[in-house]
Each structure stands twice: as structure tokens, then as C-alpha cells.
MARDOBA-483568 format. One record per residue (C-alpha): residue in three letters; x negated, y negated, z negated. Coordinates in steps of 0.2 Angstrom, whole numbers, padded with zeros to 4 digits, always signed. Example, Ala and Ser with C-alpha at 12.3 -4.5 7.8 and 13.67 -1.06 7.14 Angstrom:
REM MARDOBA-483568
ALA-0062+0022-0039
SER-0068+0005-0036
This chain:
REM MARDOBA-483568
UNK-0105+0023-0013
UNK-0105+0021+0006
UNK-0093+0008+0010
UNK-0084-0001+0025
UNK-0093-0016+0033
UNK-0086-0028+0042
UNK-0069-0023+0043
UNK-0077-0006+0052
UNK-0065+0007+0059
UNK-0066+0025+0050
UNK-0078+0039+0058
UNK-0062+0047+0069
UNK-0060+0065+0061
UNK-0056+0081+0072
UNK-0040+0081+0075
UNK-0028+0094+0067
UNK-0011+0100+0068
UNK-0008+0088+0051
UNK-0015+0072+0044
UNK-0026+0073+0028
UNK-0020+0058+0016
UNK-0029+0056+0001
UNK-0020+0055-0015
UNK-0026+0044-0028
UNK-0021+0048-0046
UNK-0018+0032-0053
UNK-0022+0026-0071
UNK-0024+0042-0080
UNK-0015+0035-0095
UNK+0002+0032-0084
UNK+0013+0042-0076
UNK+0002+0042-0060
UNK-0004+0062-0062
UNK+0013+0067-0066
UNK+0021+0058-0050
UNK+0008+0064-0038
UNK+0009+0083-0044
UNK+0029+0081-0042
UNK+0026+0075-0023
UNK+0014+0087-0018
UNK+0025+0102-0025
UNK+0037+0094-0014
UNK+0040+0103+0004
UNK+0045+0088+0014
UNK+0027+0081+0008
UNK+0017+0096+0013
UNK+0025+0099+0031
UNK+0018+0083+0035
UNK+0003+0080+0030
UNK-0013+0090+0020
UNK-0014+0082+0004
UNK-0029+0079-0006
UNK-0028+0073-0024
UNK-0042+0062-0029
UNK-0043+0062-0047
UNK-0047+0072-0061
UNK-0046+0091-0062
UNK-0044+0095-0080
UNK-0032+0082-0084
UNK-0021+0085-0068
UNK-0021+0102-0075
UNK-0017+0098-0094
UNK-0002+0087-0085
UNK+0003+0104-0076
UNK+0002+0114-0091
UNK+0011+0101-0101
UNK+0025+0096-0091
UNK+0028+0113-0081
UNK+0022+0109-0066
UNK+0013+0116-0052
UNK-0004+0116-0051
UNK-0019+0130-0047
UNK-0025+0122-0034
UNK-0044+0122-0025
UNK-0057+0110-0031
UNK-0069+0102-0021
UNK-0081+0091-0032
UNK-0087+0074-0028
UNK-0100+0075-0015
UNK-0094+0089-0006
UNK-0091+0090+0008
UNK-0071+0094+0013
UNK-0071+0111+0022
UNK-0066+0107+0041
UNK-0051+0118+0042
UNK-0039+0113+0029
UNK-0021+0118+0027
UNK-0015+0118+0008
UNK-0018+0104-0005
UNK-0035+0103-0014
UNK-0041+0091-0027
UNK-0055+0083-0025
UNK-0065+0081-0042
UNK-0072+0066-0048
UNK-0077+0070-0068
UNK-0076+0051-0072
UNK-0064+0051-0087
UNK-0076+0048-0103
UNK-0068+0056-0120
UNK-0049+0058-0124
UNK-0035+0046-0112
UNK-0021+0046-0122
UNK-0004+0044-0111
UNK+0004+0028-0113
UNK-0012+0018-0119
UNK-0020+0006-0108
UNK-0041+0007-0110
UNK-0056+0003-0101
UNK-0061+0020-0101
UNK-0045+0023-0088
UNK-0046+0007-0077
UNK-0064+0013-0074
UNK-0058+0031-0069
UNK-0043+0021-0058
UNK-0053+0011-0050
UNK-0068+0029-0046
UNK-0054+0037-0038
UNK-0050+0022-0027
UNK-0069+0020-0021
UNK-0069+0040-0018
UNK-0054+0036-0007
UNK-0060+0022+0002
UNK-0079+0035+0003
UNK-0070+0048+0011
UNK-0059+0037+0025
UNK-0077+0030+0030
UNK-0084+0045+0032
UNK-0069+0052+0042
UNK-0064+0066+0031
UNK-0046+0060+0028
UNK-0037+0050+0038
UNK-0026+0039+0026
UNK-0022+0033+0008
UNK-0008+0033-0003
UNK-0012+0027-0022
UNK-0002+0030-0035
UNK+0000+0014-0049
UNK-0015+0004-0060
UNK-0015-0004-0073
UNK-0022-0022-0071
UNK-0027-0026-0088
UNK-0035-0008-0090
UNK-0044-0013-0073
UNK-0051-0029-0082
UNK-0057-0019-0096
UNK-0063-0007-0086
UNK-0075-0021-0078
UNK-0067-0024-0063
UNK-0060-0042-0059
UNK-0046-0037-0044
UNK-0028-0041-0047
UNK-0022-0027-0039
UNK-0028-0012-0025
UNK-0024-0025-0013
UNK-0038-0036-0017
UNK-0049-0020-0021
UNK-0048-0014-0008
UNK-0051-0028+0005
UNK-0068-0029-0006
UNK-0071-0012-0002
UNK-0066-0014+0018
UNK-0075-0031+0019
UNK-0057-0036+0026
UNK-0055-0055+0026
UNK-0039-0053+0033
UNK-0026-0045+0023
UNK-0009-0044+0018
UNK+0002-0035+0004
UNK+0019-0029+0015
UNK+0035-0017+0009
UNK+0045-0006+0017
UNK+0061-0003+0012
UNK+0078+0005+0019
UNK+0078-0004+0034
UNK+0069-0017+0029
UNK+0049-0024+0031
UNK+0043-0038+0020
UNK+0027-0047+0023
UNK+0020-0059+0010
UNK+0010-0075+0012
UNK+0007-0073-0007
UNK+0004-0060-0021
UNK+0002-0060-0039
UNK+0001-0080-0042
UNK+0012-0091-0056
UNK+0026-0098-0044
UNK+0016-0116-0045
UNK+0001-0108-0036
UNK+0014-0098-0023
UNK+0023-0115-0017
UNK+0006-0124-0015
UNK+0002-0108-0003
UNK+0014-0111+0008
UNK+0001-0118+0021
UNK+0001-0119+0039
UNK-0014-0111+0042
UNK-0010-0097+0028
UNK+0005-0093+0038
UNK-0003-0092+0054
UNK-0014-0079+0049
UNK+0001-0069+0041
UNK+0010-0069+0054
UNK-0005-0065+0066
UNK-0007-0050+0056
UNK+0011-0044+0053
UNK+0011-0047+0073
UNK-0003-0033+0075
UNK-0001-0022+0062
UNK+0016-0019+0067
UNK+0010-0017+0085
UNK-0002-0003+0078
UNK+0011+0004+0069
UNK+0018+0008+0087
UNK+0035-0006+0089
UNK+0027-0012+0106
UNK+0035-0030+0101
UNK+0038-0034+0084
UNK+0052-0048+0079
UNK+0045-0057+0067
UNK+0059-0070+0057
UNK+0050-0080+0044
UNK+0060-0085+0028
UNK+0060-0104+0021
UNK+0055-0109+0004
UNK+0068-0121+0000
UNK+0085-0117-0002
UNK+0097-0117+0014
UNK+0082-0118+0022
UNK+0079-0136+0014
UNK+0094-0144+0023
UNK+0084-0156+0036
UNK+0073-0160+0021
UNK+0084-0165+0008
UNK+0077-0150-0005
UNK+0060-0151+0002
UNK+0047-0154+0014
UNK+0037-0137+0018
UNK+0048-0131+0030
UNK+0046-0144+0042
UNK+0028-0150+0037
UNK+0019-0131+0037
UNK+0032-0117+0042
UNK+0038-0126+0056
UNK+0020-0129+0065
UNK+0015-0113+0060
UNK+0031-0102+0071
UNK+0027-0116+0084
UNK+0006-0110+0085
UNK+0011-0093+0087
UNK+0023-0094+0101
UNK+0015-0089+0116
UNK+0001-0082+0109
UNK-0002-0063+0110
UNK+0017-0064+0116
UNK+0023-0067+0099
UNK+0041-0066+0093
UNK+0041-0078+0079
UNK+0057-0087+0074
UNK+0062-0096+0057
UNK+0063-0104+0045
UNK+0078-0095+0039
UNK+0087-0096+0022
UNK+0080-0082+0014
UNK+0098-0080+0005
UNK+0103-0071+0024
UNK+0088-0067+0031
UNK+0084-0052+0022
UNK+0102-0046+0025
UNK+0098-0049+0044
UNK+0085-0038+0045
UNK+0090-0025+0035
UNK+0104-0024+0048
UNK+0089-0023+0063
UNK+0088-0043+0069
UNK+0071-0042+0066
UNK+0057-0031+0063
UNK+0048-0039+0045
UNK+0051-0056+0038
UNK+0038-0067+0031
UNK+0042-0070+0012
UNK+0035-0088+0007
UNK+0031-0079-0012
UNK+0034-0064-0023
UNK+0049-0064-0028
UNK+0055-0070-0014
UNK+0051-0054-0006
UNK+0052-0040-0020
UNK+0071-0044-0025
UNK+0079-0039-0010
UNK+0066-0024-0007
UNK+0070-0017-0027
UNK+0090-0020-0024
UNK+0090-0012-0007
UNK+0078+0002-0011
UNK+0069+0003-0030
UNK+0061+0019-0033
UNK+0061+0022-0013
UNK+0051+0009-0006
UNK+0032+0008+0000
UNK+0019-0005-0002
UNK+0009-0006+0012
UNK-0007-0014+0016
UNK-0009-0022+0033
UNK-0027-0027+0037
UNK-0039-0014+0032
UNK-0046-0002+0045
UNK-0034+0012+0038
UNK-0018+0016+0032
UNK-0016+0011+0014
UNK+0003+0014+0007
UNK+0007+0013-0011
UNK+0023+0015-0024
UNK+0035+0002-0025
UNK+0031+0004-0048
UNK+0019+0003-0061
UNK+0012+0014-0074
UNK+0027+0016-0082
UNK+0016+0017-0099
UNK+0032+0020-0108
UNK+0038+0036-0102
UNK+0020+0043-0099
UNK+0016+0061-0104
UNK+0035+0064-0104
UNK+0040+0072-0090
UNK+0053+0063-0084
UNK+0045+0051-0071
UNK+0055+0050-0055
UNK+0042+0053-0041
UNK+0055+0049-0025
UNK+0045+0033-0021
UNK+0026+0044-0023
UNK+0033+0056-0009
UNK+0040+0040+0002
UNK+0023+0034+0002
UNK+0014+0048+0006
UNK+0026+0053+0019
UNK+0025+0035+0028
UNK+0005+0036+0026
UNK+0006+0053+0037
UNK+0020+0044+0051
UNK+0009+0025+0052
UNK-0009+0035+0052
UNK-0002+0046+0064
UNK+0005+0031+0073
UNK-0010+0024+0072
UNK-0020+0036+0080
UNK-0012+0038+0095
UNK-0012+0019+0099
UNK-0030+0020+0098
UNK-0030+0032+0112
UNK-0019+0025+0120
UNK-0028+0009+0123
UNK-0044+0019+0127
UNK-0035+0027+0141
């Protein structure tokens, strides 16, 4: 597959009256063709963007038949090329799935068929024919058995992009969350907490939000220890590594960096607009308040890659697969926000051409 080097930019598309963002199906076991064929039926989605469903024809179509939902749309197959002028969904074929999927049942066969559609995705941004991502939910374990060793699309896809620099962010109502760390046992996450780790976080949050089009971001970064470790009585890493990290970053690139703050407030405080992201030290640390404030709603971005990349704030939901009654709000936020950053995006770009 043709696939980014050094951190490349996309071949710039033609521009059109809409964005294309392409719609990867997810896990074919979970609820991933489900959600994406609820979105797309959705009218809010198709006013602002063209979206093309990467994924498997004949099993998006037995999910239509099967949970009543509306399909009949065109079919382009891999290795065609995406007709120039483009105004209503098309799915774009990949024939990958190997015998029965059966919903709920994580295999090899569908981390492999997950894990196609992502590449075809990441194929077609390189070669300019869509302008952005949105992925709808893997299974990690079925991505193992499937032969591939990445934690997440995150990782994935920084592989794919030849991105060294990377960052797994959410946005929520009101509310963006940046973490230093992803999907690491809480020992791992404190011992990541580094100065030189936060540095490039906070590097990156700065520009990506600055390409997202807020001319200055405010940036507060939260603490690791509780109240913010009380002058280091609960702990050291907040003036050892956080603290020298805020200070590098001031005056650099006109930076607004401020912290460390209790991350029981500061979360609260942005959310209320003090700042514009927060820095979360770990996980958990960031996903609580992201879930309490906005579950089912919220995006998972990925800053650092030479395109958009916005996700669902769920998993497969292996459980209520095949069922029909998968709530699909979060798919639509995602491909929503992928349409406003990529368009966002874009006109940055041309802005500091001119």
C-alpha cells in the first residue's frame, strides 16, 4: 500500500463545496457497521461533509437488511479510482473479510479486515482523494490475532504516517484533553511523567491546536499528585518534571503554558473556557472527566499525523452487536468535527502561503 513518509502532508485534493471524510467500519464483529450506517443516514452528517464508508459491501448490506437501516449506496472497489465529483455517500469496497464474522466474536479473521480498512484509509488521504479520517472502534485483542502488534489506531496509525510525534487528545463539551500517556498499567503512566515527554506534548497540543484555527491556545497542564503535591509533601514530579517542563516552553513559539494544576479543578476550569486543552499526566486522569461530562458524545482525536484523524469516544460494544440498538451520537460527533478541523485545517494552510 502506498503509505506516508516522513510525516508527509497529503496530496492537496480539488477543492469542493464539502469535505470527503472517510469512514472506516471498525471491527466487523462489533457494532462499528451498525453505528456508521446510522451516522451517515443522519442529515446533520451529510450537510457537511461527503462521506465514504471504507469497509465491506456485503456485510454493510446484511447489517442494513438486518437492522432496518439504509443502505443502497454506490460502490467503488479497492483500486479505483473515487470519481472527481462526489456529492452522496459511497462505499468504498475492500472484499478482505475471509468466511463467516459472527457479531459479538472477536477473531483474527476481523482484526485483519479492521486493521485493511484503516490502511485503505490512510491510501486514500496520501493520495489526496479524501480529505480526513473518522474510525469507528477495534478490537485490540482481535487486532493481535489478526497479526498486528499496535495497541490502538493511535499507534497504527503513527506507523502508517511515519509520525514520531504523536498524541491521543479528546474533545468533549467544552472540553479538550491531551494525554502524556495511553493505554499503559498506572505504574508505567507515573514513570512517563518525564520532562522531556511533556515538552513535546505540550509542543504538539500547542500547534495542533494552532492548525485547528485558535490563533493562541491556553494550554494548563494538570499535576499527578494530589492538590497538586502540596509543595512536595505527596510527591516529587510536579516540581522535578512538570515544573521545568511549563518553564521550557514559555517563550517559545509564544506559548501559553501554565500549571501544574490539581487535576480535581482543572478540568472544571476549562470546561468553563480558562483554557483551551489540559495536559492529562495519564489515562484516567483524562478520560473521567471527558465520560462524565460527555459519554457517548465525545471525539478522540489524533494530533500529529499529517491529517485529521477523529474517532468514537467507545469500543466494540461486542455485547449488543448485531442488535440494533447501538447509540451512534458519538460516530456522527466524530464525523462531524473531522469535516469543521479538516476544513479548518485547510484553510490555515492557505493562509500561511499567502
Amino acid at each position: 500500500m502506498r503509505q506516508f513518509a516522513n510525516n508527509q502532508s497529503p496530496k492537496p485534493r480539488s477543492s469542493g463545496p464539502l469535505p470527503r471524510i472517510a469512514i472506516t467500519m471498525g471491527d466487523p464483529s462489533g457494532i462499528g457497521p451498525e453505528v456508521v450506517l446510522k451516522a451517515v443516514a443522519e442529515e446533520e452528517v451529510v450537510r457537511c461533509c461527503v462521506p465514504v464508508i471504507i469497509g465491506d459491501a456485503q456485510l454493510l448490506a446484511h447489517t442494513a437488511r438486518t437492522l432496518d437501516l439504509q443502505s443502497g449506496y454506490d460502490i467503488i472497489r479497492k483500486g479505483e479510482p473515487i470519481p472527481e465529483q462526489l456529492s452522496e455517500p459511497i462505499i468504498y469496497h475492500l472484499d478482505n473479510i475471509s468466511g463467516f464474522i459472527e457479531p459479538g466474536i472477536e477473531s483474527g479473521a476481523a482484526g485483519r479486515a479492521a486493521a485493511g480498512y484503516i490502511e485503505a484509509a490512510v491510501e486514500l488521504c496520501a493520495a489526496g482523494s479524501v480529505d480526513a479520517i473518522a474510525t469507528a472502534p477495534i478490537n485490540k485483542r482481535a487486532l493481535f490475532l489478526g497479526g498486528y502488534s499496535f495497541p490502538g489506531h493511535t499507534e497504527f496509525l503513527a506507523h502508517l504516517t511515519g509520525s514520531e510525534e504523536y498524541a491521543m487528545a479528546f474533545v468533549a463539551e467544552n472540553l479538550r484533553v491531551v494525554l502524556i500517556s495511553t493505554h499503559v498499567p498506572l505504574a508505567d503512566a507515573i514513570k512517563l511523567v518525564r520532562r522531556d515527554l511533556l515538552i513535546r506534548t505540550i509542543r504538539l497540543a500547542h500547534r495542533e491546536l494552532r492548525r485547528w484555527g485558535i490563533e493562541r491556545p491556553r494550554l494548563a497542564v494538570a499535576a499527578l499528585n494530589p492538590h497538586g503535591a502540596e509543595g512536595g509533601l505527596f510527591g516529587v514530579e510536579e516540581a522535578s518534571e512538570i515544573m521545568p517542563a511549563i518553564e521550557s516552553c514559555h517563550g517559545v513559539e509564544d506559548m501559553n503554558v501554565a500549571g501544574p494544576f490539581s487535576a480535581d479543578t482543572v478540568f472544571l476550569r476549562a470546561s468553563r473556557g480558562e483554557f483551551d486543552a489540559v495536559i492529562a499526566c495519564y489515562h484516567d486522569q483524562a478520560m473521567i472527566p471527558v465520560k462524565c461530562l460527555s459519554f457517548g458524545e465525545a471525539v478522540n482525536v489524533t494530533l500529529g499525523l499529517p491529517f485529521i484523524r477523529t474517532s468514537v469516544d467507545h469500543g466494540t460494544a461486542f455485547d449488543i452487536a448485531g442488535k440494533g440498538i447501538a447509540e451512534h451520537s458519538s460516530m456522527v460527533a466524530a464525523i462531524k468535527l473531522a469535516a469543521q478541523l479538516s476544513t479548518q485545517a485547510g484553510e490555515s494552510s492557505r493562509a500561511v502561503e499567502v
